[in-house]
N, C-alpha and C positions, 0 to 999 in steps of 0.2 A: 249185483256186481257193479263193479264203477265204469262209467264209460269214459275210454282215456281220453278221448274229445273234450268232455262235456264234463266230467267229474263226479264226484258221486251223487247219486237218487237217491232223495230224503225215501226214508221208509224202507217198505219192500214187503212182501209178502208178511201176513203172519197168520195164525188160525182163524178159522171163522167163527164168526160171532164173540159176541161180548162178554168177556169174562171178566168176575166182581173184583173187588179189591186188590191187592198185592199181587194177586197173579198176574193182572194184565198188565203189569208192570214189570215181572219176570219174564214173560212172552218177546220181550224186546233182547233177551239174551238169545234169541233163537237168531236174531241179525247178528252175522259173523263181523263186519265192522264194529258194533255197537262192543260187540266180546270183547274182543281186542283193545275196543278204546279205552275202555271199561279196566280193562285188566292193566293198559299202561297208567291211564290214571291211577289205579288204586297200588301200583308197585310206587311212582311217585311220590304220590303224597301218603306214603309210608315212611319212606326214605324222609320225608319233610318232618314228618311227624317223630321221628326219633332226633333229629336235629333241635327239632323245638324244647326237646329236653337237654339236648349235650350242647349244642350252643350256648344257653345262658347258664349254665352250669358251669365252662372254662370261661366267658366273660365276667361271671360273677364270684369267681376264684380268682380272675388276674385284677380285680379291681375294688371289688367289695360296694360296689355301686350300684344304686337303683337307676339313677341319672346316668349315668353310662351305660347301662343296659338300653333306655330311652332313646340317648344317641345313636348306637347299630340300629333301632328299629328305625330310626331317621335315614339313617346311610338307605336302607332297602328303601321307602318312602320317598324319599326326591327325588329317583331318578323313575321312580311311579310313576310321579306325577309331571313329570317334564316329557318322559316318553311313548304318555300311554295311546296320546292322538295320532303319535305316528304308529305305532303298533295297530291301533285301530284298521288305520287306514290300507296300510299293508296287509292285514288280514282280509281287505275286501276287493284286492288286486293279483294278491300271489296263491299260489297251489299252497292251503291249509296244512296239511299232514308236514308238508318239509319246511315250514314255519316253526313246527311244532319240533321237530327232528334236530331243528339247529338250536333251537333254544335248550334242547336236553345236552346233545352232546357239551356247549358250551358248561353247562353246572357238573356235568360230570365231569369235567376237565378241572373247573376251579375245585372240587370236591375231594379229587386227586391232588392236589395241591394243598391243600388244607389239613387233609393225611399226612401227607408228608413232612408237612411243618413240627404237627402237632410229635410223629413218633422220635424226626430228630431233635426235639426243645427247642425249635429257633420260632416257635409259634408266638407270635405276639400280639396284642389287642388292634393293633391297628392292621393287621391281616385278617381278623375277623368283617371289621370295617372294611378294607377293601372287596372281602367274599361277600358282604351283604351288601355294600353297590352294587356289585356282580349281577346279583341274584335279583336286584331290583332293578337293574336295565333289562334281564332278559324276560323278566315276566311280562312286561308290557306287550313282546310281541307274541310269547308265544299263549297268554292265557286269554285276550278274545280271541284266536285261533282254535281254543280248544273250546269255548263258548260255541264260537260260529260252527265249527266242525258235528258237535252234539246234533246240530239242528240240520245240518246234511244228511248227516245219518240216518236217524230216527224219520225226521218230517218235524214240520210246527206243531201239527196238532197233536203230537205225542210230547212235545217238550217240558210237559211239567212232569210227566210220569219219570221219564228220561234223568231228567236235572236230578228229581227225588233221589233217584239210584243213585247218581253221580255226587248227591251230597249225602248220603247215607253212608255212601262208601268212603267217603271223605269224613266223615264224623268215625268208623270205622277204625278207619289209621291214625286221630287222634285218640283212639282209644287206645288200637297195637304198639301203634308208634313209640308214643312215647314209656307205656309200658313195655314195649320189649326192652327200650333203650335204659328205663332208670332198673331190670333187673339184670340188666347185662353188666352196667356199670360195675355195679360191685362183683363180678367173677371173673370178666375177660378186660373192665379195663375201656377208660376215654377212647383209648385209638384202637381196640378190635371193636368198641361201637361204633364207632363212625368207620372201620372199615365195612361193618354189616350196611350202613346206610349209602354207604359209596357202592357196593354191588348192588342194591335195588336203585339207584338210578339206572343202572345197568342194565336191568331187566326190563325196565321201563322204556329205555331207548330199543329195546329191539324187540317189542311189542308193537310200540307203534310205527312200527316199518310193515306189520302185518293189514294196518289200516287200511281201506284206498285212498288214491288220492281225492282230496275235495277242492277244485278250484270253481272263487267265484263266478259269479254271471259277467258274460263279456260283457263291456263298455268300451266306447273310444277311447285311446290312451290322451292322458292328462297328467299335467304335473302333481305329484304328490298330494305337497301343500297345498292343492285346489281340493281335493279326497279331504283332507282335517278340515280344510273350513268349511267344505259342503256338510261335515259331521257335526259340527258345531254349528252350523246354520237349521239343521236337522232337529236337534234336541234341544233348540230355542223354539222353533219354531210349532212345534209338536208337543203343548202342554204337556199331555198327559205322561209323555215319556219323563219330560225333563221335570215334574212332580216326584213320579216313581225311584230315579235316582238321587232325587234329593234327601228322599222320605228312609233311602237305603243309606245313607251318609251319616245321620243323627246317630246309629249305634257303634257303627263301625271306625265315627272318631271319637263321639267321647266316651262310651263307656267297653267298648273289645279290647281294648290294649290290655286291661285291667289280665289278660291270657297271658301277657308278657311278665306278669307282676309273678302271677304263681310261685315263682323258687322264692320271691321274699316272703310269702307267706308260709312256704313250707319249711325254710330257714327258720327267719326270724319271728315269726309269730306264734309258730308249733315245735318248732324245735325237731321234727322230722319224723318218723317214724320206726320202733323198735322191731329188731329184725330177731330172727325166733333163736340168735345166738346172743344175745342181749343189749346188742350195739346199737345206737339211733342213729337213722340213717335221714337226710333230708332229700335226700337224690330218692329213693323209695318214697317218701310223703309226696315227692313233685310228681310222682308215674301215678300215683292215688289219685291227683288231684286233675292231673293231665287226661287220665282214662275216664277218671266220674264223666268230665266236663262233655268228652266222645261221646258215651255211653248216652249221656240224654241227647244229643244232639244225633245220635243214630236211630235211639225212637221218635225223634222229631221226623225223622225223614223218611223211615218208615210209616208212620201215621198220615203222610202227604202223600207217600208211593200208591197208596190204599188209597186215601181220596180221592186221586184222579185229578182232570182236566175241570175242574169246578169252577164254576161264574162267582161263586160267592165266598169275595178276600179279604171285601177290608176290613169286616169284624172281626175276621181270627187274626190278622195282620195287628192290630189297635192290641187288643185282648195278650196277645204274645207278646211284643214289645213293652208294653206295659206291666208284665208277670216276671220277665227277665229282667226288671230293673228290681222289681220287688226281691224279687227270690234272691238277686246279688244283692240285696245290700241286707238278707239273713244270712249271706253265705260271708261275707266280711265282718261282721261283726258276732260270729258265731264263735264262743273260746274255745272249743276242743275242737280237734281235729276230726275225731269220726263223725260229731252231731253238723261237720259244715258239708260231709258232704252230697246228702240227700238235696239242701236248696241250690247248689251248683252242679245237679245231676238236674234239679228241674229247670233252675236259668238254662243250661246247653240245650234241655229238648224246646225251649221256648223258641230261643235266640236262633236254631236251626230251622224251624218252622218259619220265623219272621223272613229270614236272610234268602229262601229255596221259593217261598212264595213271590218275594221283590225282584227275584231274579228270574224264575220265572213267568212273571207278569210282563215282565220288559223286552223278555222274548217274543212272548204273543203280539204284542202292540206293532213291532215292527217289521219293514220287509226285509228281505235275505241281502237286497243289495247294499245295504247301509248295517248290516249287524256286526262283522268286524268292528266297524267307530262308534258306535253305542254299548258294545261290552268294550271296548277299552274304557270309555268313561265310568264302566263297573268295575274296571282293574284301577282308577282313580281314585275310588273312593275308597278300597284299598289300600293302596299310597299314603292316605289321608287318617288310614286307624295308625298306621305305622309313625306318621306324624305325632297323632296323640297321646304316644307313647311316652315321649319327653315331656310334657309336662305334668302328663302325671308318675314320670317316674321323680322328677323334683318336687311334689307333691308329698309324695313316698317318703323320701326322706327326709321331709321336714314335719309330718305332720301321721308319718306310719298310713302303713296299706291298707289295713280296717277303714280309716276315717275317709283315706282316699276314695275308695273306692266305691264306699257307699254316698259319697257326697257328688260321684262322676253319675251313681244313677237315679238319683234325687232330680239334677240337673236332667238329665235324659230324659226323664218321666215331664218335666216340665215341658219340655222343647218337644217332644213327639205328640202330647195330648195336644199343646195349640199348635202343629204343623195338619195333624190328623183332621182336626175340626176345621180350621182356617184355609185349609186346601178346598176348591171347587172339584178338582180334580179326583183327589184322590175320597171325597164324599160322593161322586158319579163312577166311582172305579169298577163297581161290579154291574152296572151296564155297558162299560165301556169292555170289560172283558168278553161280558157275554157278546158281542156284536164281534170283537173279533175273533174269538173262537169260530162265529158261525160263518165269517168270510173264510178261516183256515181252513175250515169242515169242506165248502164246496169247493174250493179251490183242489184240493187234494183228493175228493172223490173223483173230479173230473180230467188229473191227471195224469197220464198214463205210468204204469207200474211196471218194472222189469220182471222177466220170469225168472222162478224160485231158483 
């Protein structure tokens, strides 16, 4: 239970002794918190996941743009990365859970507005752009919130098993998501989908009112902007961290966007897929492509949930970043539509192992008082795929998605093998993990636990 004082106790009870694989990882659903958190995230970012297909869908009907698809992912991207230090830092001052609470209410509000444009025709491209500012000021505060809160809950030394579920269940709903949304399209219709996605934010928001609250560890009060420079004095100061987010940066801006590209691919390069009344449907080809890419990104995170809390990262870390570039640039340059989408079912389970391992690496490395401003610098990087969206949507259409695409992870394969090798850091990573596991170990053996 949460102490209203003090806010919630990482952990809490679970069965004794150690149990292998996958299991010990479902053991953490027996924490009524973690249920809950668990269940709001995964209504969320279902709701997201079916947007990721009905968004570029009406942007790409009102404009016929690859470069203006680019743009929206800009609009959500800058105001990433102008607000992610104050999101940080609020994360590490205010009661977590109503963080979380105002950021939902806020997109369910803009979401209901976007509905209602959409059914009476006054929806237009530039309300798209304003709902994706939107959505990109409120991420910054409420998603280290939902970082730092996981680690409330659970405890540190459970946060890789923890995060695994939490991106398992997230590779999940881009599996649901966006296939629920491109078979719905064609029966009920742009605006009864996105009214199915406007009621699971719904459900999300009164999910996580079942949470408890989690507020940080007290400190003197202090002006804000002293909290972001202390955060950025932090992960300067702290090799290894400011390594790890770097090391997380290299895919997430130049070669993720390529997520955003999808409907051009399933558009113009395949021409969509034949539906069993004999119609070619590209809204259908995009839920294909949209679910493959889930599907391996959910066995990426189940094959982590199973591993466990492991000292030894940075060969799988190297080895998987370097297979996702591979495998995407067979999956762009693959001419038929069913033969691509076995290497973009292996890119998602790669690129989901790389992304759960860097993020939870950077969990372990740091303490609870500075974790809000060290996962907003991870909603940063963030900001920054959203960035690299534009130019390679201008990429796109001067030079087509295949070439693009495979030429963004050509580029990535260069820039991570000499980041990988040329880092001190990140070549001492797997004794740096192992030491702080083992400070996480005694720390929480020897701290006391509430009763069940």
């Amino acid at each position: 239970m949460a102490d209203p004082a003090m806010g919630m106790r990482p952990g809490g009870p679970l069965p004794p002794g150690k149990r292998p694989g996958i299991r010990a990882s479902l053991d953490l659903l027996q924490l009524r918190p973690f249920r809950w958190l668990l269940i709001s995230n995964t209504t969320f970012f279902l709701a997201m996941g079916s947007q990721m297909l009905v968004r570029p869908l009406i942007a790409y009907e009102l404009t016929d743009s690859a470069e203006m698809l680019g743009l929206i992912s800009m609009a959500v991207g800058l105001p990433m990365l102008i607000f992610s230090p104050l999101g940080g830092a609020l994360a590490d001052r205010v009661e977590r859970r109503g963080l979380i609470i105002a950021g939902q209410v806020a997109i369910l509000a803009s979401e209901c507005t976007v509905l209602t444009l959409y059914v009476t025709g006054a929806l237009e491209i530039w309300h798209l752009a304003v709902a994706a500012t939107l959505m990109g000021s409120i991420f910054p505060f409420s998603m280290p919130a939902r970082q730092a809160i996981t680690a409330n809950v659970v405890g540190v030394g459970r946060i890789t098993r923890a995060m695994a579920l939490n991106m398992g269940m997230m590779n999940a709903t881009r599996i649901l998501g966006p296939a629920m949304a491109g078979f719905l399209v064609p029966f009920i219709g742009i605006a009864g989908t996105l009214a199915c996605g406007t009621a699971l934010y719904g459900i999300a928001l009164i999910s996580m009112f079942q949470v408890g609250r989690s507020v940080p560890p007290n400190r003197p009060p202090r002006p804000v902007f002293e909290d972001m420079k202390d955060g950025f004095r932090y992960v300067w100061r702290e090799k290894k961290v400011l390594a790890m987010l770097l090391y997380g940066i290299v895919p997430m801006f130049v070669l993720m966007p390529f997520q955003t590209y999808l409907v051009v691919f399933a558009r113009d390069v395949w021409g969509g897929v034949s539906l069993p009344w004999g119609e070619a449907s590209y809204e259908v080809g995009l839920a294909w492509l949209q679910a493959t890419s889930g599907i391996g990104g959910l066995a990426g995170s189940l094959w982590l949930a199973a591993s466990g809390d492991t000292p030894h990262r940075r060969r799988p870390m190297v080895l998987c970043l370097l297979g996702f570039a591979l495998f995407l640039i067979g999956f762009a340059w693959t001419p038929l539509f069913w033969l691509a989408l076995p290497p973009l079912l292996i890119a998602g389970m790669l690129s989901s192992i790389f992304q759960t391992l860097n993020n939870a690496t950077i969990q372990v490395l740091i303490p609870d008082h500075v974790r809000g401003r060290v996962s907003s610098f991870m909603m940063m990087s963030f900001g920054l795929t959203q960035f690299g969206t534009w130019p390679m949507g201008v990429a796109i259409d001067n030079y087509g998605a295949p070439n693009t695409v495979a030429g963004a992870a050509l580029i990535m394969i260069v820039v991570a093998v000499a980041f990988s090798w040329g880092s001190r850091s990140i070549r001492n990573l797997d004794g740096t993990v192992r030491e702080a596991l083992e400070v996480v170990s005694r720390d929480e053996a020897a701290a006391p636990r509430p009763a069940a």
